[in-house]
Short mmCIF file of the C-alpha atoms (twelve columns), coordinates in Angstrom:
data_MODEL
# 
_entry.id   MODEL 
# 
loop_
_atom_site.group_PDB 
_atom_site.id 
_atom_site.type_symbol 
_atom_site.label_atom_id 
_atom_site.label_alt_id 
_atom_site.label_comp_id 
_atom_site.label_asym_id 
_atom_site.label_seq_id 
_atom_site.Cartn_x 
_atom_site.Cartn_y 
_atom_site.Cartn_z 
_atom_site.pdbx_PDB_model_num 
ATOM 1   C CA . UNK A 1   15.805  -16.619 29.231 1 
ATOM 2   C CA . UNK A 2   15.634  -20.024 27.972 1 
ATOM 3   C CA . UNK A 3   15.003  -20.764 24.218 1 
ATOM 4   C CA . UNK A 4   13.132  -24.012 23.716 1 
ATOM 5   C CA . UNK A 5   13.381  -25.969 20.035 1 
ATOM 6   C CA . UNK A 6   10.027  -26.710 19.525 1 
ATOM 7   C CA . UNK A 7   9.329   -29.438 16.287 1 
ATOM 8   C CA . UNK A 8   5.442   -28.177 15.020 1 
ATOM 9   C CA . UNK A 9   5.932   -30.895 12.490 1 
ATOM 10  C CA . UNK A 10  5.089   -33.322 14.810 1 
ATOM 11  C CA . UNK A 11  1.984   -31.789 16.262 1 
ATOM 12  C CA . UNK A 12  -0.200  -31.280 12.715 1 
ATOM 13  C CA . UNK A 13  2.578   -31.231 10.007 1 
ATOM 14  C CA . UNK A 14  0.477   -33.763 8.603  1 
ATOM 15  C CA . UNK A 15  -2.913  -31.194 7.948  1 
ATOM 16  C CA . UNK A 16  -0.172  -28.855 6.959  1 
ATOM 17  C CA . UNK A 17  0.819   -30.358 4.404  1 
ATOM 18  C CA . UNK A 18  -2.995  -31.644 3.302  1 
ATOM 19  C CA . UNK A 19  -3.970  -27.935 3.046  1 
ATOM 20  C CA . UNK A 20  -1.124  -26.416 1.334  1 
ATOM 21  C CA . UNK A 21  -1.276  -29.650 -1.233 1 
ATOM 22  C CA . UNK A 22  -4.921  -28.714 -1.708 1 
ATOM 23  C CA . UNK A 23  -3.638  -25.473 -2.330 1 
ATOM 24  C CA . UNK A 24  -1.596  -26.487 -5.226 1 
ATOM 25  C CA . UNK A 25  -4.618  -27.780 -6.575 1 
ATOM 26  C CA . UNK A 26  -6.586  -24.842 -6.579 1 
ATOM 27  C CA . UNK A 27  -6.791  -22.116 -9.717 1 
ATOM 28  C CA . UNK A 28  -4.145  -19.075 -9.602 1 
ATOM 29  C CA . UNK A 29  -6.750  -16.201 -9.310 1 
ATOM 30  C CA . UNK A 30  -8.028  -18.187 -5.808 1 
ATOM 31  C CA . UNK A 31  -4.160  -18.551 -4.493 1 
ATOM 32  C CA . UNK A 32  -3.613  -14.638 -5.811 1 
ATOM 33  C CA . UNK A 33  -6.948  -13.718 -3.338 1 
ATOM 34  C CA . UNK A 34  -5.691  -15.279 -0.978 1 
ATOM 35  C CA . UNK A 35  -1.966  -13.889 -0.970 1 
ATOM 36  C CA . UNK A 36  -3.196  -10.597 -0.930 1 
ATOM 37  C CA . UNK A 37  -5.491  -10.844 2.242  1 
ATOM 38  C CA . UNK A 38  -2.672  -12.689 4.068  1 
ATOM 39  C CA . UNK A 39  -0.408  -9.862  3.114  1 
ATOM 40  C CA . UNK A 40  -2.900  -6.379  3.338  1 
ATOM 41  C CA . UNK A 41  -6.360  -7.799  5.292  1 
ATOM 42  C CA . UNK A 42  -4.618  -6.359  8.520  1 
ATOM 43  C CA . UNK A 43  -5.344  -3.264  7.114  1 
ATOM 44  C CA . UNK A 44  -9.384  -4.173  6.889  1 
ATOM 45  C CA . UNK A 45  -8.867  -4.431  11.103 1 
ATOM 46  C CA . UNK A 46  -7.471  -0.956  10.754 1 
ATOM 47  C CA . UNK A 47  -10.843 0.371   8.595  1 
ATOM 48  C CA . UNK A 48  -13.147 -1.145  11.070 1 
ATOM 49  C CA . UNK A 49  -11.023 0.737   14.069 1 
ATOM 50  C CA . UNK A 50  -11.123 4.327   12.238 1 
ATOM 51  C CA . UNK A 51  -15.163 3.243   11.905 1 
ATOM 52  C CA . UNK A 52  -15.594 2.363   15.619 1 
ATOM 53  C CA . UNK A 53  -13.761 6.017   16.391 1 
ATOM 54  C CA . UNK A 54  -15.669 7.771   14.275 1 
ATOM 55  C CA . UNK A 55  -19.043 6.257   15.456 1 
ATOM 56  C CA . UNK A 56  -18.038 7.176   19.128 1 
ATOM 57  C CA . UNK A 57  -17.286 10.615  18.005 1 
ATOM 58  C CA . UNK A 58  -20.844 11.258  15.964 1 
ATOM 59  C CA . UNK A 59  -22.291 9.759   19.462 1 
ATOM 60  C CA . UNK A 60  -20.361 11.676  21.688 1 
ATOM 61  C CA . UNK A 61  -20.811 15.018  19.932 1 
ATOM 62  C CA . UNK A 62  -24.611 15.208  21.254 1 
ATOM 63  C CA . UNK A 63  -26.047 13.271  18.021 1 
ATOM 64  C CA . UNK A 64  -29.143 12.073  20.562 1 
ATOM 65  C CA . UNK A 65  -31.463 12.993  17.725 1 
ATOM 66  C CA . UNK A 66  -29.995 9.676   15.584 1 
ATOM 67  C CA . UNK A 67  -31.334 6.179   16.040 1 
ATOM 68  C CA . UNK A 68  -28.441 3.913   17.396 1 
ATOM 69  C CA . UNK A 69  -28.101 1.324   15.052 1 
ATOM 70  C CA . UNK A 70  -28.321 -2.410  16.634 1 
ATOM 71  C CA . UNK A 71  -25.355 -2.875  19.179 1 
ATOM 72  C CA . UNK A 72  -24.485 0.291   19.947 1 
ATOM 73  C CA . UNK A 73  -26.606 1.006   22.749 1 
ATOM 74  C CA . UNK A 74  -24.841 -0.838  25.273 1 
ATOM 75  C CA . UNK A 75  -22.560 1.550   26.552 1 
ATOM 76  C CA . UNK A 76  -22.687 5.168   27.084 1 
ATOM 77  C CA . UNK A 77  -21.188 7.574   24.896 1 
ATOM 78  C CA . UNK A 78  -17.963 8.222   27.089 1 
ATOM 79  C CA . UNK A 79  -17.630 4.837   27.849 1 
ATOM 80  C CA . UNK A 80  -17.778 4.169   23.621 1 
ATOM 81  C CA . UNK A 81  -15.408 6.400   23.127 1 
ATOM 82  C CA . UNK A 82  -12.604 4.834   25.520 1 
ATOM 83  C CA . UNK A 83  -13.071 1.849   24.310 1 
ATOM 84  C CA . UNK A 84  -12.880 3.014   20.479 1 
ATOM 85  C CA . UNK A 85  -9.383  4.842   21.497 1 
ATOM 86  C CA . UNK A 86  -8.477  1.456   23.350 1 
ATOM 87  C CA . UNK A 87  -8.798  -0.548  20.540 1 
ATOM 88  C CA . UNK A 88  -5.739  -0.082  18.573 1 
ATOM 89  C CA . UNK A 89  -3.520  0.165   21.759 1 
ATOM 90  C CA . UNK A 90  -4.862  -3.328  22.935 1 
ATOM 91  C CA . UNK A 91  -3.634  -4.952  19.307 1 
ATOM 92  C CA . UNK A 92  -0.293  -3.421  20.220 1 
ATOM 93  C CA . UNK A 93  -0.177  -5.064  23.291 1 
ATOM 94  C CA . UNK A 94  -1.648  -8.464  21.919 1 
ATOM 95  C CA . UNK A 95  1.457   -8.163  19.262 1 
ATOM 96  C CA . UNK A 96  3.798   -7.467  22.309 1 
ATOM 97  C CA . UNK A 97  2.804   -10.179 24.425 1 
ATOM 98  C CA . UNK A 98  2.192   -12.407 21.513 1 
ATOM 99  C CA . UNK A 99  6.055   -11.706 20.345 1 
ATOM 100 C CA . UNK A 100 7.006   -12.501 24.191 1 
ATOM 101 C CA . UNK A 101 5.362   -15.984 23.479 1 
ATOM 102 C CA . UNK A 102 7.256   -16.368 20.283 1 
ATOM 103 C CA . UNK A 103 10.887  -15.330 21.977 1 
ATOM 104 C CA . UNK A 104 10.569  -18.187 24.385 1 
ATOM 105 C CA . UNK A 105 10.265  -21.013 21.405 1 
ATOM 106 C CA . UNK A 106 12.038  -21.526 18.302 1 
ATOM 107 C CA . UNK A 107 9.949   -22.983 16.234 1 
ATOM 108 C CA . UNK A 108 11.160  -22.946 12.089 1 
ATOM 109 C CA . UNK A 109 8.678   -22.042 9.776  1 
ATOM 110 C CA . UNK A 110 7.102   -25.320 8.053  1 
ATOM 111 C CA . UNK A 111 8.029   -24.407 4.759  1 
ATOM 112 C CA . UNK A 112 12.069  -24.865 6.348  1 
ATOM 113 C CA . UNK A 113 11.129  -28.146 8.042  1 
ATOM 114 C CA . UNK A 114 8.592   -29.869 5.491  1 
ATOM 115 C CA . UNK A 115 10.017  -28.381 2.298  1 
ATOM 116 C CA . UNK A 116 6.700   -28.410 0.741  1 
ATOM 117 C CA . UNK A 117 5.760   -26.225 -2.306 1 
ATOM 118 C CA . UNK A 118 4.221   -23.193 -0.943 1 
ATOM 119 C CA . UNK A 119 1.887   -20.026 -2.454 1 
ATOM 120 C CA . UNK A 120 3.738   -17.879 -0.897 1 
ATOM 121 C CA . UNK A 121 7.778   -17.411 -0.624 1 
ATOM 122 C CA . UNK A 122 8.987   -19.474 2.438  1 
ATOM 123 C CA . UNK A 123 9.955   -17.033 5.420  1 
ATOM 124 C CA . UNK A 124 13.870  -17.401 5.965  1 
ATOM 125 C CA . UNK A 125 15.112  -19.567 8.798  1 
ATOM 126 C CA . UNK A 126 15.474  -17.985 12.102 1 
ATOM 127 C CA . UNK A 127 11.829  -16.063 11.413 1 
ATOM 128 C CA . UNK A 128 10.176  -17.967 13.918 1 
ATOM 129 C CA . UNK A 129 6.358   -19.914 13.304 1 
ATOM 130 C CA . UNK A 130 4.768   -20.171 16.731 1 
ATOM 131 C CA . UNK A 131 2.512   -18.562 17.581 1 
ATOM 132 C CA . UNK A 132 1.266   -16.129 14.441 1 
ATOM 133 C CA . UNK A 133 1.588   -12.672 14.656 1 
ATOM 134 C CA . UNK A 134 -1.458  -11.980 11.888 1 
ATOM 135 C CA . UNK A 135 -3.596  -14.586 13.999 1 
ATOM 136 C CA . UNK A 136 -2.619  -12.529 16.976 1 
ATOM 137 C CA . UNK A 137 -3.300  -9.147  15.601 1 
ATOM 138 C CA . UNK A 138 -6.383  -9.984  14.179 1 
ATOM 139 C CA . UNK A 139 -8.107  -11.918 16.671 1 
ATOM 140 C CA . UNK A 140 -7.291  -8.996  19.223 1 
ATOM 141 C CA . UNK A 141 -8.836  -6.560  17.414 1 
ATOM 142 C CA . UNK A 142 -11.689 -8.659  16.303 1 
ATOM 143 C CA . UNK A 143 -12.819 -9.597  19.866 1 
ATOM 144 C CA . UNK A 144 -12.127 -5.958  20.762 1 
ATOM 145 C CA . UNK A 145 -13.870 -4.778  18.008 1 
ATOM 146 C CA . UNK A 146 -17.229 -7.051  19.210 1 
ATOM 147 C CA . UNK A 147 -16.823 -6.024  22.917 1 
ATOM 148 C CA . UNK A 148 -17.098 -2.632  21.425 1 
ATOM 149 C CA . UNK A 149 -19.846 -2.950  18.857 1 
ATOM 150 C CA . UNK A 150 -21.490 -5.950  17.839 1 
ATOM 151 C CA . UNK A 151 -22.406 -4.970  13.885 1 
ATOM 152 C CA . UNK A 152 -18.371 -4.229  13.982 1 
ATOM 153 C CA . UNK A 153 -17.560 -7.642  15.122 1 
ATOM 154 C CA . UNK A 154 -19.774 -9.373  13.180 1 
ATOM 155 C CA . UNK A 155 -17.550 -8.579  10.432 1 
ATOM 156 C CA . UNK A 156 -13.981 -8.306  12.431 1 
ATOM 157 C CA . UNK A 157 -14.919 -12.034 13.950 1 
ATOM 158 C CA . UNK A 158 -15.130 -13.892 10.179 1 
ATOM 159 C CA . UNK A 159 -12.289 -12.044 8.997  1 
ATOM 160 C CA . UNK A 160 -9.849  -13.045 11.684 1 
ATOM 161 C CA . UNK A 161 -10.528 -16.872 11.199 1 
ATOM 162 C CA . UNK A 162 -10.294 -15.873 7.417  1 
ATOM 163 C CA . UNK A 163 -6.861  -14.258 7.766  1 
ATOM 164 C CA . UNK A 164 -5.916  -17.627 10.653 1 
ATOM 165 C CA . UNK A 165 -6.612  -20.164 7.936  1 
ATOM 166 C CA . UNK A 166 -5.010  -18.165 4.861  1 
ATOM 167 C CA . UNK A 167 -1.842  -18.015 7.197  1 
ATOM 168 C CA . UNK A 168 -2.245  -21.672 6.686  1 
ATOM 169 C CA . UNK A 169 -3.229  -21.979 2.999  1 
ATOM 170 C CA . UNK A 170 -0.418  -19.915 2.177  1 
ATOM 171 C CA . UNK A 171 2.458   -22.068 4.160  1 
ATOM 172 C CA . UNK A 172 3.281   -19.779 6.210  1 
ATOM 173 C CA . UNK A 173 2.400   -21.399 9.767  1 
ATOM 174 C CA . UNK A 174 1.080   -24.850 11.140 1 
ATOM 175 C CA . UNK A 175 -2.716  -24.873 12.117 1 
ATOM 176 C CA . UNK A 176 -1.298  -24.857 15.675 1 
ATOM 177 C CA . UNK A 177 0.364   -21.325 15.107 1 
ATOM 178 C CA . UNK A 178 -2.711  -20.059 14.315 1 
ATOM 179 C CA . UNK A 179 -4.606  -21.762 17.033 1 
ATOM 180 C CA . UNK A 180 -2.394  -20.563 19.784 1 
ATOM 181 C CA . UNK A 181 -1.998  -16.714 17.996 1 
ATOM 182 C CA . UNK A 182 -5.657  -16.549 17.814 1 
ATOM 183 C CA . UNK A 183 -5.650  -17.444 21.428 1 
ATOM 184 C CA . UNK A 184 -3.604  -15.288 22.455 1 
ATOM 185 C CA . UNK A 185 -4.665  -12.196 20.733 1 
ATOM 186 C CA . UNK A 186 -8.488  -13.079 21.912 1 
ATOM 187 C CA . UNK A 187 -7.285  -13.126 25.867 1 
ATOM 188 C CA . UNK A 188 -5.471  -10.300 25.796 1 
ATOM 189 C CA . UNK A 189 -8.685  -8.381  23.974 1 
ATOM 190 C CA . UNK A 190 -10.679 -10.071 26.723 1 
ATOM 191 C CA . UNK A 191 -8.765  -8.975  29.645 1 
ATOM 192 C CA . UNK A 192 -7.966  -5.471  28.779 1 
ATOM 193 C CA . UNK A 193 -10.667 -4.186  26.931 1 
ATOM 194 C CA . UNK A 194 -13.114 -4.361  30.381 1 
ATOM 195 C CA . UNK A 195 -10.470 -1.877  31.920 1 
ATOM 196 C CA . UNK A 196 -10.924 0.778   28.778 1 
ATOM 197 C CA . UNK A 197 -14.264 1.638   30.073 1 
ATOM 198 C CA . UNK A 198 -12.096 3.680   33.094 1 
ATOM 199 C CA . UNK A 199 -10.720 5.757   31.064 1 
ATOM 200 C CA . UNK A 200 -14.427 7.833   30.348 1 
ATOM 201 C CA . UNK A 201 -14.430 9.985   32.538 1 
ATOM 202 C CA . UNK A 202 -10.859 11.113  30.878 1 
ATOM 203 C CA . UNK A 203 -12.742 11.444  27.998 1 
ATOM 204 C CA . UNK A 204 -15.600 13.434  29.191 1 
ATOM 205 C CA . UNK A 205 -12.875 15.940  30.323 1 
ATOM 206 C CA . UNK A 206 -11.215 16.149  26.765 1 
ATOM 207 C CA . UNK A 207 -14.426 16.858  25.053 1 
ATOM 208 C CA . UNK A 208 -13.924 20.159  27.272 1 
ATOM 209 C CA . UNK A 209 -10.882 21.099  25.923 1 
ATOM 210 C CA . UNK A 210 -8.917  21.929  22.049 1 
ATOM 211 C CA . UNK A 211 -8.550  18.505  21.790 1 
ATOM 212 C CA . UNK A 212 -12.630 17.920  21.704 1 
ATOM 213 C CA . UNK A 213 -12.685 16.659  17.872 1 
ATOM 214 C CA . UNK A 214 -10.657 13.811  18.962 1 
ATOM 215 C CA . UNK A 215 -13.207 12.535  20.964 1 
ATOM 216 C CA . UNK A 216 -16.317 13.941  19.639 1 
ATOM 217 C CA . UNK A 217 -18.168 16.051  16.864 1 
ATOM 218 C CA . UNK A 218 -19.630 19.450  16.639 1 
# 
């Protein structure tokens, strides 16, 4: 495999360095907020995946008698259910495949190349910039998240262009980094989540076995 040198300065160093400037500018407590949802708001993704499992599971365990709230009727409980368990598995794969983009460039981290001041310590050289891994993960499980239920996404969808642009604010990536994770983590949501659906009929046969509170309540 071929290693390419790739020079992101040259592509939008230039709003780089207009955004983490601005950054400079702004108060401490802003910069703290947004340090900390760079560094733990993958873990809001992982909240909003335990609530689309447990939501298939009160559906699946025969709670006809509640009203579906708005977006969940559009699949059937089995069907909800796969694609709940799918979720998580499908941000895996968005990493992997997003990490398979990143092996094939070596791009340094702008903080290395521009030497700007940054919020946030600069990555060491050889941690590679392009594509993001956040904007990956997050955009993966945000579009997966929608596909799955819309009230979900409406809140996964913001936060994954939040956590994008603090990747950004913080100096940790180029605009372009983000761009291109957010990209790829969206496709790969895109592509696979469609096949999840298959797997219901799987489910319909664990709900008849010990392993039934996986998949559904009482």
């Amino acid at each position: 495999m071929t290693d390419l040198a790739f020079g992101g300065a040259s592509i939008d160093g230039g709003l780089y360095t207009s955004v983490t400037g601005f950054a400079q500018q702004m108060p401490h407590f802003l910069n703290s907020l947004v340090a900390y949802w760079t560094d733990l708001g993958l873990g809001v993704f992982a909240l909003l995946m335990l609530a689309a499992w447990w939501r298939a599971r009160q559906r699946l365990g025969g709670s006809s008698r509640r009203r579906l709230g708005r977006g969940e009727g559009r699949h059937t409980p089995p069907v909800t259910m796969a694609m709940a368990l799918a979720v998580p598995v499908i941000v895996v794969l968005a990493y992997v495949a997003n990490d398979v983009v990143k092996s094939f460039f070596h791009e340094q981290r702008p903080c290395q190349t521009l030497h700007v001041i940054t919020v946030e310590p600069c990555p060491g050289l050889g941690d590679w910039s392009f594509p993001s891994n956040h904007s990956a993960i997050a955009a993966s499980a945000a579009i997966a998240l929608l596909l799955l239920d819309r009230r979900l996404g409406a809140i996964a969808v913001p936060a994954a262009l939040l956590m994008g642009a603090s990747r950004v604010w913080v100096g940790a990536h180029y605009p372009h980094d983000v761009l291109v994770g957010l990209v790829v983590g969206s496709l790969v949501a895109a592509v696979l989540m469609p096949f999840a659906r298959r797997a219901a009929p799987l489910v319909e046969r664990v709900r008849d076995t010990p392993l039934r509170p996986l998949v559904a309540a009482r």
